[in-house]
Each structure stands twice: as C-alpha cells, then as structure tokens.
TIGUPA-391263 format. One record per residue (C-alpha): residue in three letters; x, z, y. Coordinates in steps of 0.2 Angstrom, whole numbers, plus 2048, in hexadecimal, padded with zeros to 3 digits. Example, Ala and Ser with C-alpha at 12.3 -4.5 7.8 and 13.67 -1.06 7.14 Angstrom:
<pts>
ALA83E8277EASER8448247FB
</pts>
This chain:
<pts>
UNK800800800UNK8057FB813UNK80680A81FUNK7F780A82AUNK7FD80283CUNK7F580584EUNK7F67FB85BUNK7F280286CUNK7EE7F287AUNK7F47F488BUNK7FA7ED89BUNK80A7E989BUNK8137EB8ABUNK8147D88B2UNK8037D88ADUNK7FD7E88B7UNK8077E28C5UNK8007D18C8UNK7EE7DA8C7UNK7F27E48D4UNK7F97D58DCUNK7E87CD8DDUNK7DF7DE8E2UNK7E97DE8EFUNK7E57CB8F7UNK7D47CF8F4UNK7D47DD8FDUNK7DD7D690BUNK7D17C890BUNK7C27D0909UNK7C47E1915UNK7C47D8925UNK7B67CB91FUNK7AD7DB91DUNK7B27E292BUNK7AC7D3937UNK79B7D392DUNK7977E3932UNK79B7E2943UNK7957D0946UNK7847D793EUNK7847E7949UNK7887DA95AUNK7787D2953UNK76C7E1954UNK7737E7966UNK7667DB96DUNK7577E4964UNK75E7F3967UNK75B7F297AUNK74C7E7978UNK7457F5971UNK7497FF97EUNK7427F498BUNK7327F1981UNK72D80597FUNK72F806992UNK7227FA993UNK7167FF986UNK71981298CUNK71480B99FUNK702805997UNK6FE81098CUNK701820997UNK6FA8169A7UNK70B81C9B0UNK71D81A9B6UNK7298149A8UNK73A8119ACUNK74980C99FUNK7598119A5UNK76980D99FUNK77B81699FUNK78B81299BUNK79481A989UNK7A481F985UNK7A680D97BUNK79F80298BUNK78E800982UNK77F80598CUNK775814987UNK76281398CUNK753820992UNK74281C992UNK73882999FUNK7298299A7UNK7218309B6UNK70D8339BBUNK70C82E9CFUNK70183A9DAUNK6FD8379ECUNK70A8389F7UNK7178399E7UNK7188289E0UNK7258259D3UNK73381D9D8UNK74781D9D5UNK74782A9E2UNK7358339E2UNK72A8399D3UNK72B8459C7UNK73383C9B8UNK7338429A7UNK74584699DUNK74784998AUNK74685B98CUNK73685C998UNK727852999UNK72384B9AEUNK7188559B8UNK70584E9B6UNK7068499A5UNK6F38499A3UNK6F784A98FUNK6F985E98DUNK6F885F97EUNK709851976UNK71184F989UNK71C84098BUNK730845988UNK73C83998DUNK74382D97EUNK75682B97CUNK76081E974UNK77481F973UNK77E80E970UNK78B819966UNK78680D955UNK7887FC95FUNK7997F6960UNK7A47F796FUNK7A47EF97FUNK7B57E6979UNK7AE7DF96AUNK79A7DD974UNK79B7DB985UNK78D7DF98EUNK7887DA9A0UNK7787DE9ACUNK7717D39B9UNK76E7D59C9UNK77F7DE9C7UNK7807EF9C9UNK76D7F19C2UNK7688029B7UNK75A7FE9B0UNK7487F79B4UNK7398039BCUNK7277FE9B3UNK7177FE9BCUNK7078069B1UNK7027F49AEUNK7137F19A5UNK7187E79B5UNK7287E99BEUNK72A7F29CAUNK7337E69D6UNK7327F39E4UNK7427F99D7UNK7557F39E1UNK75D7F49D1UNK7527EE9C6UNK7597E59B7UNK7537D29B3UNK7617CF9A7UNK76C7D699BUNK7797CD992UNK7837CE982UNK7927C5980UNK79E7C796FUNK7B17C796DUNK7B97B496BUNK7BD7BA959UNK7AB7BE956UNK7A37AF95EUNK7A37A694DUNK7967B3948UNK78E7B8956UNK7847AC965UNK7847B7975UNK7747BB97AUNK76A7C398AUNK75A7CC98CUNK7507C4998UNK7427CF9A3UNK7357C79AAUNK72A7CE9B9UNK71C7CF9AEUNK7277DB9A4UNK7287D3995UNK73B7D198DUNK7407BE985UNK7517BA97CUNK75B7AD980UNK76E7A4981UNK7777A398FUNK783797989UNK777787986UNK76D77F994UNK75B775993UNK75376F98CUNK75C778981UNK74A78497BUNK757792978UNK75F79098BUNK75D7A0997UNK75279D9A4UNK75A7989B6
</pts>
C-alpha cells in the first residue's frame, strides 16, 4: 500500500502578487470614478435643494395669508444656507426687511392667529452640498439675500434686495457631469430651472 498523500492548494507568491497588482489598478481606477459620481450627483440636487426652499416660502405666504420671506446666508463651505420666516402685518406694522414681527426657529411671530401649532421658522443648512469650489453659486441682482413674499405668493417687489436669480456653476473637472443651472423667480413667485450657458430658441435657455 502507497502512504496516504495531501496536497494543500495555495497561492504561490508571484501569484498573490499579481492579484494584488490588479486590486490595486482597480482601485485606483475606480475610487475617483466614485468619488466624481458622488459629488457630480450631489451638484445635481443643489438645485432642488433651494428650489425647495423657495417654494415653502411661497406655499407658507398662502396658506397662512401672511409675510413669508426665504433668506439666505453664507456657510463655512461658500454654500448658501436658507430660512423660511413669516410675519402677520398689523396696521401701522407692515412686514417688511426692516418692520414686522417676524417669526425665527425658536419663536413663532407675534399675531400668529393659529394658537394652537404657531408657525416656527424652517432651517436648512447647505453643509451636505458640496463646496463653493467644486459648485459655485451666484445671486442676482448681486448682493441680493433672499426674496420677501406677499400673502398671495407674489413678490414683494417693494423688497431692494430681492433675489430674481440664483446660479449654479460646477468646477471645469465636473462640467462633463454636471450642466450649470440657475433658479429663476418670477414676479408671480413662481421658481423655473433653466441654463445659462445656451441661448434661444434654445427651450432650456434662461430667460433675458
């Protein structure tokens, strides 16, 4: 009889190094693919995250039948942060950028006829959004800090800095992946999407 013999497979060691060989291209490869995807797809969502904003300012306006303002402010990574307040005018107290007793996310505004669930103040931080290096973003007029709503979800023009645009430009290594985009805010308070780099009769073309 034949001894019993065992063989024990493994790697040998030019085999283990050539896999780790390939591991390590993939990786290469693949972490800043990731990498881009994740930022490209948070660039993509900055511009609902402040249509958002400017939409609950309007919707707050009308269904309280009062003041609504969205107001924005500068983080620590160039985003903008934004506030959504409102305010119920009395005579001789309208609401204004300067007047009227305007509600804050720890206090509801004086007059809030609703006792019983007062309006606080909504706040939003930009912290998630990437930073103003990789999405830039620009207001116009410039200068402007948000836009004032009237109770019919109007805006206030009587506002000096009200915001009619807000634009979102991407880095030249994200531009592959991301179109700029602005926000548009017409009069009538409604917000529109459209690109500032095309011109008409382009459909997608900012309005002049």
């Amino acid at each position: 009889m034949h001894p019993l013999t065992h063989r024990y497979a493994g790697f040998t060691l030019v085999e283990l190094m050539v896999a780790i060989a390939v591991m390590g291209t993939l990786l290469a490869v693949g972490i800043p693919n990731m990498t881009t995807w994740v930022v490209a797809n948070k660039a993509r969502a900055a511009s609902e995250f402040y249509a958002e904003g400017l939409a609950m300012a309007r919707r707050e306006a009308i269904t309280r039948n009062a003041a609504s303002r969205l107001v924005l402010s500068p983080n620590a990574n160039g985003q903008l942060d934004w506030q959504v307040d409102v305010c119920f005018p009395v005579p001789g107290a309208p609401c204004g950028a300067d007047s009227g007793s305007w509600s804050s996310v720890a206090a509801a505004a004086d007059n809030d006829p609703n006792a019983d669930s007062p309006y606080k103040s909504v706040f939003r931080a930009a912290t998630a959004l990437p930073s103003a290096d990789v999405l830039a973003p620009t207001v116009q007029p410039q200068g402007s800090t948000g836009v004032y709503f009237t109770a019919l979800g109007w805006v206030d023009t009587g506002d000096a800095g009200r915001l009619a645009r807000l634009q979102l430009t991407p880095s030249a290594d994200l531009r592959d992946a991301v179109q700029p985009v602005a926000l548009v805010v017409t009069l009538a308070g409604i917000v529109s999407k459209c690109n500032p780099v095309v011109a008409a009769p382009d459909t997608r073309a900012c309005p002049p």
